[in-house]
N, C-alpha and C positions, 0 to 999 in steps of 0.2 A: 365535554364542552370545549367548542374551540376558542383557541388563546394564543395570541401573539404580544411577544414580550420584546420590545427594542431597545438595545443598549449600545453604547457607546460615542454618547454626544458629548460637542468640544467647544469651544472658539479657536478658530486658528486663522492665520494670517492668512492673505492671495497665496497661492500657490502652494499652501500647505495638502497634507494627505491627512485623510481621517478615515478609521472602518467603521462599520457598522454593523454590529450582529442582532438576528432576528430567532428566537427560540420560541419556537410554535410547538402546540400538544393540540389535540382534540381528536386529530384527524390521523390518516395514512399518510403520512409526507412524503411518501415513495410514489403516491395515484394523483398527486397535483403539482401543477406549477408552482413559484410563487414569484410576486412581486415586488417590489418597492417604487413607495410611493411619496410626494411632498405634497406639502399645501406650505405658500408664503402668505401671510394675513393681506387679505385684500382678494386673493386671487382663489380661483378652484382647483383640489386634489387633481394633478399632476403623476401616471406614472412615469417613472426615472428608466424602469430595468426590468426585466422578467428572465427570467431560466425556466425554460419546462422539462420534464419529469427525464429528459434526456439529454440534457443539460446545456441544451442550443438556448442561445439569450438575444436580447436585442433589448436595442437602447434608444431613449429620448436622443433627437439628433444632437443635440446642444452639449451630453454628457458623452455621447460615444469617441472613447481615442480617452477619456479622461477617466470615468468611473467603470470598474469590474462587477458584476454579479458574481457569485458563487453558490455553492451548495454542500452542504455534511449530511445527507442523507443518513450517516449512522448516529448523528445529534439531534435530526428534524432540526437544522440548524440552515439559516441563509443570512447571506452576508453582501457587502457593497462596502469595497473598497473605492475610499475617493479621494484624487490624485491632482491637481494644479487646480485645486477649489478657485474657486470666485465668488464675489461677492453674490450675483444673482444666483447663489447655490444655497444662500440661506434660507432656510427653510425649518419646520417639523418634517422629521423623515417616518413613513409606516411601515411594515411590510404586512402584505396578507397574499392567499391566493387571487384568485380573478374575482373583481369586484360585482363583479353580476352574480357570483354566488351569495353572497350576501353575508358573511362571515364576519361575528366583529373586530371593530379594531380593537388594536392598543393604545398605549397611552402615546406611543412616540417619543422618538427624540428630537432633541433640539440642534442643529447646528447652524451654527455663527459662522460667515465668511467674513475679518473685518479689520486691517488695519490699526 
């Protein structure tokens, strides 16, 4: 059964840094990308960031210069480091593979950009 499990949500101030790790089972996490992704209430799921199985990434224009992807392939681990937050950062964060696969989410976390 695939499972993705997100931790490390915060509140922090403008300009703060926060990581986020992503610890999936189900699958091979050596034969998929993955992503991360936000939804801010109001608005539609949003991806942030992708790495694929080779570890080339690309970023929503707004985060790139600001947020890292990464990858622990010996964890089945993915992660997003984020670095001079803003407030339009707040969000629920997800991570999964590619969303056309149809894979479920998690629960998410939460992070707060907020003075």
């Amino acid at each position: 059964q695939v499972k993705f499990v997100e931790s490390g949500w915060g509140l922090v101030q403008p300009g703060g840094s926060l990581r986020l790790s992503c610890a999936a089972s189900g699958f091979v996490f050596t034969s998929y990308g993955m992503s991360w992704y936000r939804q801010s209430p109001g608005k539609q799921r949003q991806v942030v960031a992708r790495i694929n199985r080779n570890h080339d990434t690309i970023y929503l224009p707004s985060v790139k210069g600001r947020f890292i992807i990464s990858r622990d392939d010996r964890l089945n681990t993915a992660y997003l480091q984020m670095n001079s937050l803003k407030p339009d950062d707040t969000a629920v964060y997800y991570c999964n593979s590619d969303e056309s696969i149809g894979w479920p989410w998690g629960q998410g976390t939460q992070v707060t950009v907020s003075s």
